[in-house]
Biotite code that builds the C-alpha atoms (Angstrom):
import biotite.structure as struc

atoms = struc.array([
    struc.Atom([0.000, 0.000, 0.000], chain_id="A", res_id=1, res_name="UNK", atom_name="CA", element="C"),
    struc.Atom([2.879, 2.263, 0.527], chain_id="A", res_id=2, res_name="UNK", atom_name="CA", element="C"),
    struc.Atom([4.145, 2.347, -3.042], chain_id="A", res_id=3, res_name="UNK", atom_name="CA", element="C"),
    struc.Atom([0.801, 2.579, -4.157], chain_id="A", res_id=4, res_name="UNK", atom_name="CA", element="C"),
    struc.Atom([0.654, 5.547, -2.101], chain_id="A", res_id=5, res_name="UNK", atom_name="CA", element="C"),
    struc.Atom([4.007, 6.897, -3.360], chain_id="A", res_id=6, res_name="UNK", atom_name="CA", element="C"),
    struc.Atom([3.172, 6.393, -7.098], chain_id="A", res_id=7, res_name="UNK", atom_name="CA", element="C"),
    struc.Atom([-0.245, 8.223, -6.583], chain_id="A", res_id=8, res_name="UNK", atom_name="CA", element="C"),
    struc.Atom([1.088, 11.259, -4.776], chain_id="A", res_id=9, res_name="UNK", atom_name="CA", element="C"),
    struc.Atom([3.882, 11.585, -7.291], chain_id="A", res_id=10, res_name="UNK", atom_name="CA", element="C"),
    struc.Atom([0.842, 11.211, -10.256], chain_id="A", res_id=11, res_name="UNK", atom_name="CA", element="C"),
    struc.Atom([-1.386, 13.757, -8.666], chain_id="A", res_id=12, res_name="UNK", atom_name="CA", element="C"),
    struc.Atom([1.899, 15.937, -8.505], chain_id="A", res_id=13, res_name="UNK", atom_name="CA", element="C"),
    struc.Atom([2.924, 15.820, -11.686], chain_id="A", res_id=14, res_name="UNK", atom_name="CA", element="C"),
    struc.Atom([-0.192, 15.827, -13.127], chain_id="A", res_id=15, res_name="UNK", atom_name="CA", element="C"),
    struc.Atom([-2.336, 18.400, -10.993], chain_id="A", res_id=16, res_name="UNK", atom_name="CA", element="C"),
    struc.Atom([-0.479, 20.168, -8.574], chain_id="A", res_id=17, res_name="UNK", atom_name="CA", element="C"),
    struc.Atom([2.560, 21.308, -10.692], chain_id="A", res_id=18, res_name="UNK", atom_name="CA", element="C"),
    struc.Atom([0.717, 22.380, -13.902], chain_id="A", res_id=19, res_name="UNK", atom_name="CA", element="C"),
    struc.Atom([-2.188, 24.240, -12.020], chain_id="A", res_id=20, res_name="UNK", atom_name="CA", element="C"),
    struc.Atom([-1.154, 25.328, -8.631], chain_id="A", res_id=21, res_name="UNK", atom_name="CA", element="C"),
    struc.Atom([2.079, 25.809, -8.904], chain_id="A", res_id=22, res_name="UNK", atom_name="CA", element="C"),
    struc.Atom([1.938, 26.865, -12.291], chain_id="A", res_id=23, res_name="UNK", atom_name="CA", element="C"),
    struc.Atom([5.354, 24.979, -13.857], chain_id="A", res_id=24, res_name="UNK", atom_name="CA", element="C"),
    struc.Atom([5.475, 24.632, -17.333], chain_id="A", res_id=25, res_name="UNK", atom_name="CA", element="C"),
    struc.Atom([8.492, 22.890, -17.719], chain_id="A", res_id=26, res_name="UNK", atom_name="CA", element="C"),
    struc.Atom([8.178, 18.605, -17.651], chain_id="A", res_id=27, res_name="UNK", atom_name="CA", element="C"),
    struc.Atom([8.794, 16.600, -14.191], chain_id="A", res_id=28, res_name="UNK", atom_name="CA", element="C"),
    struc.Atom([12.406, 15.209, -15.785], chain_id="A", res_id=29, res_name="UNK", atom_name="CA", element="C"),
    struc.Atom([13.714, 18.427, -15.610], chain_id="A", res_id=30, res_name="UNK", atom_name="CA", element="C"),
    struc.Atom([11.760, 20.045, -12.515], chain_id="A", res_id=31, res_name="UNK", atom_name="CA", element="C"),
    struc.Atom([12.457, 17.223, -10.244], chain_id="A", res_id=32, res_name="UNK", atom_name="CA", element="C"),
    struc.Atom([14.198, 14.693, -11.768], chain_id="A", res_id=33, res_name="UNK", atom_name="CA", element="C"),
    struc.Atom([14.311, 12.247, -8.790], chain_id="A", res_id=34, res_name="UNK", atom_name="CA", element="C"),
    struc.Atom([11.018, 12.099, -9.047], chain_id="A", res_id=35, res_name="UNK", atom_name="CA", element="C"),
    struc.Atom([11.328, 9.532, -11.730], chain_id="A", res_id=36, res_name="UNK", atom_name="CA", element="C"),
    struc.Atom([13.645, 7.029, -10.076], chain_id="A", res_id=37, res_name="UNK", atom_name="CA", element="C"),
    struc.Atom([11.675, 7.013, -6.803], chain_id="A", res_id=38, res_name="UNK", atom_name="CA", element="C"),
    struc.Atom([7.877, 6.184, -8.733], chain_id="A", res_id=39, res_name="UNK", atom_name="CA", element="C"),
    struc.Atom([10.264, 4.024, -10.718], chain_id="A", res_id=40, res_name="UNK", atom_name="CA", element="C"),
    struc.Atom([11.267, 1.538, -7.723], chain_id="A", res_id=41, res_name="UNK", atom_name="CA", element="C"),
    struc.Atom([8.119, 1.924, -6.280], chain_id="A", res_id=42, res_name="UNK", atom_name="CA", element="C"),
    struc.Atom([6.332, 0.659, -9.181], chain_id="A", res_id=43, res_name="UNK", atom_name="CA", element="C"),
    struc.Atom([8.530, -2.249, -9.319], chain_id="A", res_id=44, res_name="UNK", atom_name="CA", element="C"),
    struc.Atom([8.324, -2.832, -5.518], chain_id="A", res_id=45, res_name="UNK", atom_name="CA", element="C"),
    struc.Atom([4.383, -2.502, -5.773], chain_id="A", res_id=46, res_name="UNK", atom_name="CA", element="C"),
    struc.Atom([4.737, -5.125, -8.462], chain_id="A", res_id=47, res_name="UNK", atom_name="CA", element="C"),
    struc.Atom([6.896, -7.313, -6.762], chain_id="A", res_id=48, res_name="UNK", atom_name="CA", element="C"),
    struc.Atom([4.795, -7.458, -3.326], chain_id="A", res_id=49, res_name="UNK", atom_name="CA", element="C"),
    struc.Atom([1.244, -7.474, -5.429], chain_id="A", res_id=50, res_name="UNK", atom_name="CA", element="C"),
    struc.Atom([2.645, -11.010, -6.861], chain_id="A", res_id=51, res_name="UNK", atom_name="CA", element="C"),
    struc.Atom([3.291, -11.889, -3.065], chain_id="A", res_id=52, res_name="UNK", atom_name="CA", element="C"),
    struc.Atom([0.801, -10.454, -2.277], chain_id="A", res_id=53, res_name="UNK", atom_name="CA", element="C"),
    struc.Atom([-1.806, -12.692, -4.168], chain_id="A", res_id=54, res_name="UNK", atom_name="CA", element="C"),
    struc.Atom([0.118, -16.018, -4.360], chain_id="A", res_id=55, res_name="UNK", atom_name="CA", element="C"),
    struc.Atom([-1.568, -17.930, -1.832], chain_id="A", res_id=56, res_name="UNK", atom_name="CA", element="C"),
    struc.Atom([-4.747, -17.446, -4.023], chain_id="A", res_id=57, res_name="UNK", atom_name="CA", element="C"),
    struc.Atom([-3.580, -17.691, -7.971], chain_id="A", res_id=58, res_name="UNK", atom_name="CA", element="C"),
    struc.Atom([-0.533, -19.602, -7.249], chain_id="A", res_id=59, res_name="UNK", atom_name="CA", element="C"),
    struc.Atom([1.831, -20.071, -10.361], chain_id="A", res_id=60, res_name="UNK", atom_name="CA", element="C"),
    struc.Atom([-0.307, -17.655, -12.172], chain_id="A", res_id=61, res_name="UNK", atom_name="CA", element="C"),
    struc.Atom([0.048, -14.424, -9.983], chain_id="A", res_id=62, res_name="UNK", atom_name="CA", element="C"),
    struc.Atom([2.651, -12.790, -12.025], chain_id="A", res_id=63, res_name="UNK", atom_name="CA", element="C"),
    struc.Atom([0.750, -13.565, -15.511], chain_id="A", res_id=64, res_name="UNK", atom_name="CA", element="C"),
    struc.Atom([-2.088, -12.442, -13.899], chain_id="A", res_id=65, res_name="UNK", atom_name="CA", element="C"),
    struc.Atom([-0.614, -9.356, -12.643], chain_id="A", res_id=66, res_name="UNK", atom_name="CA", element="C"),
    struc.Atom([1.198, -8.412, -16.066], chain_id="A", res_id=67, res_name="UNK", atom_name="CA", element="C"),
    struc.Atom([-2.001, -8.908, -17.868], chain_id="A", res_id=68, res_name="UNK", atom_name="CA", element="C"),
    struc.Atom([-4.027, -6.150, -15.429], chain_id="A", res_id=69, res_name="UNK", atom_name="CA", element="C"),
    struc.Atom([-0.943, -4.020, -16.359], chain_id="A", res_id=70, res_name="UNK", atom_name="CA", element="C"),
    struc.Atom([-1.432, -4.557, -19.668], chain_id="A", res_id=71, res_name="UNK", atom_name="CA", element="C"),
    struc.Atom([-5.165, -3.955, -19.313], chain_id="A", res_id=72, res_name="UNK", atom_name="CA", element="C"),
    struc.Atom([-4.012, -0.479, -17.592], chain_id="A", res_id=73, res_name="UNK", atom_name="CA", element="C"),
    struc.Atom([-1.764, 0.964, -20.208], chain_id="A", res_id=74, res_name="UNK", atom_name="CA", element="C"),
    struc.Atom([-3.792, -0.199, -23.162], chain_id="A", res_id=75, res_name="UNK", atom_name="CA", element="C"),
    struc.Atom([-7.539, 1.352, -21.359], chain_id="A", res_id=76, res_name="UNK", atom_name="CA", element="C"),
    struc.Atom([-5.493, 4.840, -21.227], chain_id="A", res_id=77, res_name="UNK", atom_name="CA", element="C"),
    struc.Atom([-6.398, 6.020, -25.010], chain_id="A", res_id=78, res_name="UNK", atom_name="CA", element="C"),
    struc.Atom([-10.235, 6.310, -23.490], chain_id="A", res_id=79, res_name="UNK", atom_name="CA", element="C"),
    struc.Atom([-9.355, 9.242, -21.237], chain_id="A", res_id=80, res_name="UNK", atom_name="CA", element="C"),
    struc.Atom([-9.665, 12.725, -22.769], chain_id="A", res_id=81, res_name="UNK", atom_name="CA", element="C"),
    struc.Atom([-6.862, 14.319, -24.409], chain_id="A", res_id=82, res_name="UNK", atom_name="CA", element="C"),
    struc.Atom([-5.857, 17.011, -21.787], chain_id="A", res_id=83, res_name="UNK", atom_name="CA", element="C"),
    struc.Atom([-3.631, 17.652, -19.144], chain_id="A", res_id=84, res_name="UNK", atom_name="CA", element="C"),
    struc.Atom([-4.967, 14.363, -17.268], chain_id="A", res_id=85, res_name="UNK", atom_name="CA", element="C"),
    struc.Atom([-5.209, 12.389, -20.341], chain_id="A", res_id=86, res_name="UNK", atom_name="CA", element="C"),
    struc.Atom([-2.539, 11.197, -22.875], chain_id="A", res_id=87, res_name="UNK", atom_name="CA", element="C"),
])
């Protein structure tokens, strides 16, 4: 849940606090570069412990199971608007 956490507040960041509150116009790589690396591990970590996480109940198949909701997540993305919250 932490990572989770980490990679959400680092989303709403980038996506809603720096562009409208903050008012930055310049991308998160060069504002606060560290920023990648640290939603970076924490994705993987979150990825890592979700397969742990749900072992006992899919078994062998956790980690296909777990790649194919990814898959599911980046591929559902072209359905949000295109605007600053949509790609």
């Amino acid at each position: 849940m932490m990572t989770i956490g980490v990679n959400v507040t680092i989303g709403i960041y980038a996506a809603i606090i720096m562009p409208f509150i903050l008012r930055v116009d310049i991308p998160i790589d060069v504002y606060a570069p560290r920023f990648i690396y640290i939603g970076a591990i924490s994705g993987f970590l979150c990825f890592i412990s979700l397969i742990i996480a749900v072992w006992p109940a899919f078994g062998f198949y956790s980690p296909f199971l777990i790649f194919a909701f990814f898959l599911g997540f980046l591929n559902i993305s072209h359905f949000l608007p295109n605007n600053h919250l949509g790609i």
